[in-house]
N, C-alpha and C positions, 0 to 999 in steps of 0.2 A: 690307948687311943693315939694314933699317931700324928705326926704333927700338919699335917698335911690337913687333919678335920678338926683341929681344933682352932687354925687359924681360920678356916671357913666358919663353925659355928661364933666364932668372935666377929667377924667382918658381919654375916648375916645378923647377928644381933644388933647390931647397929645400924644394919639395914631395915633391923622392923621396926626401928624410930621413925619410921615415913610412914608408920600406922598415925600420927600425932597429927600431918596434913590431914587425914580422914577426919580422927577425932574434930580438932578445930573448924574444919570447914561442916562439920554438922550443928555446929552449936552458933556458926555465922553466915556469914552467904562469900559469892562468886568475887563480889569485885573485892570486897575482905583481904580473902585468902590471895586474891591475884595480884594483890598491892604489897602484902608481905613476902610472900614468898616471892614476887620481884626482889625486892629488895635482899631477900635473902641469895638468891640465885646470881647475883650482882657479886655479892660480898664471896660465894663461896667462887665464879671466876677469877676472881682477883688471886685470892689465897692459891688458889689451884697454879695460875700463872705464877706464880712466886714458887712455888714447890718445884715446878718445871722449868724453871730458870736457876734454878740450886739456892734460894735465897732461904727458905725453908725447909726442914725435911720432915714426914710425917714417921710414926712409927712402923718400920718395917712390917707389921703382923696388921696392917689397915689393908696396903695394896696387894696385889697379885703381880706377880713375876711381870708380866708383860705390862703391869702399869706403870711400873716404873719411869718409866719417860715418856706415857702417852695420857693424856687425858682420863682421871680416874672413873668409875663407874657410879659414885655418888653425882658425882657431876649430872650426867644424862639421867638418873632415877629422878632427880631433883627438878631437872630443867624441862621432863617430858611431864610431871607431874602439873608442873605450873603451865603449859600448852594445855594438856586433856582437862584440867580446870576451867580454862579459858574457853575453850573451842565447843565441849560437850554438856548436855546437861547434868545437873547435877547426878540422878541416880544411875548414870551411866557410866562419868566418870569416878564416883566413888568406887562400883564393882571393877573397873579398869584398872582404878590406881591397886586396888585391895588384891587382884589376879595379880600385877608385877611383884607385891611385893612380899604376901604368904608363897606363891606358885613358886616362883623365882627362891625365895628362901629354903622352900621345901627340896625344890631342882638343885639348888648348891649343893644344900649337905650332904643327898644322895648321892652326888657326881663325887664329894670328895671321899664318901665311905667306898665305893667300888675306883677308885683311883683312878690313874690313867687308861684307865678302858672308855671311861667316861671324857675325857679332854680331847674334844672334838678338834682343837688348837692344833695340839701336841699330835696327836694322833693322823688326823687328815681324814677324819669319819665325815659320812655326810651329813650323819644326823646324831643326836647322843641316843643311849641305849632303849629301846621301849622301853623299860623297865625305868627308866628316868621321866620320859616322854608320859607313860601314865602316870606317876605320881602329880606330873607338873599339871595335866589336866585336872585330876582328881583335888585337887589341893588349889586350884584356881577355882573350880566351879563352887567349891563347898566356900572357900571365902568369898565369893562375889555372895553367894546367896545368901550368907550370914552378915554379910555387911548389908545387904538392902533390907533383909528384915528386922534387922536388930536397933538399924537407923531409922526406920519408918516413913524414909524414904520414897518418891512412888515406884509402887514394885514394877518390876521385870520378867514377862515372857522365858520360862525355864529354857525355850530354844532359845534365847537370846543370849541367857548365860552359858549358853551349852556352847553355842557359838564363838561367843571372847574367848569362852576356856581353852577351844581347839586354836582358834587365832593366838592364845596365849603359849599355847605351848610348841605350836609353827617355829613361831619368833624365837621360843627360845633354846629349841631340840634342833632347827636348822639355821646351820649360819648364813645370813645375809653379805653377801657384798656388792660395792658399787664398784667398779674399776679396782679389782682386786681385795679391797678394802675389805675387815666384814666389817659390817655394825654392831655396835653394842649391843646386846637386847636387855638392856635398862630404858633405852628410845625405843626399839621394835615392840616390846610387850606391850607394853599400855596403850600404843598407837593404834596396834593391830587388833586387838581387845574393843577397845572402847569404838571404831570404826563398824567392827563384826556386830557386836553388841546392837550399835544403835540402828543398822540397816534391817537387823530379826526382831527390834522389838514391835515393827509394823507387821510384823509375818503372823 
């Protein structure tokens, strides 16, 4: 296993602990979850700001090459999580959160078993490979649907989910940019997701 998918399967494991927002926020409500995870989202700028000013160093095998001195990707998974909380209803935003963060984990480790073929960065691709693009669909629909039925949640219009999943994987197979810039897509998936989602659940 090379080293290249093992630090991704380690970064992504620690990425599915933002399955724990879902859990929590099903067993309490909206303003709950929005007053902790403030508070959390507070505490983890600060630390981040210290890391990026050299005051702290995390351990090598957490960041990616290019985070090194830019704003990590826990950061915006966390920050966008506490927005689509806030802003959407509950069963929309749980399938939102639950597409960034199965979809997006499934999208890593595929990107990092086929390599730089896949590093749309590195490479200068416009898009990552279909063969990524469908897993990241496929693997957002099936966990938005298993989160809304397993939570009991009120359900969701299968075009609805079908809808986040392809906004799901927009976000994360093409890169965004503003002025050069791309965007994360820890901030694009969930945005674009839960947005898509809640204009087809009247469809």
């Amino acid at each position: 296993m090379s080293d290249i998918l093992v630090r991704e399967i380690v970064r992504k494991s620690i990425h599915l602990s933002g399955l724990l927002i879902l859990i929590i926020y099903h067993f309490t409500d909206r303003s709950t979850v929005v007053f902790w995870l403030s508070l959390i989202v507070v505490g983890m700028f600060l630390t981040e700001w210290m890391r990026l000013k050299g005051y702290i160093r995390y351990p090598g095998f957490l960041l990616r090459p290019f985070e090194e001195h830019k704003v990590a990707g826990y950061i915006y998974s966390t920050t966008s999580a506490l927005f689509v909380i806030a802003l959407f209803p509950k069963n929309v935003a749980m399938a939102a959160i639950s597409m960034a963060i199965i979809g997006d984990l499934s999208s890593g480790i595929a990107g990092a078993i086929m390599g730089d073929r896949a590093n749309v960065r590195q490479m200068k691709l416009p898009h990552k490979p279909v063969l990524i693009l469908i897993i990241m669909f496929l693997m957002s629909f099936i966990s938005a649907f298993l989160i809304v039925d397993l939570t009991g949640v009120d359900p969701l219009p299968i075009i609805a989910l079908v809808a986040g999943a392809a906004g799901a994987t927009i976000a994360d197979g093409v890169p965004w940019q503003i002025r050069g810039r791309v965007l994360d897509d820890n901030l694009t998936i969930p945005f674009t997701s839960a947005i898509l989602i809640l204009l087809f659940s009247s469809v």
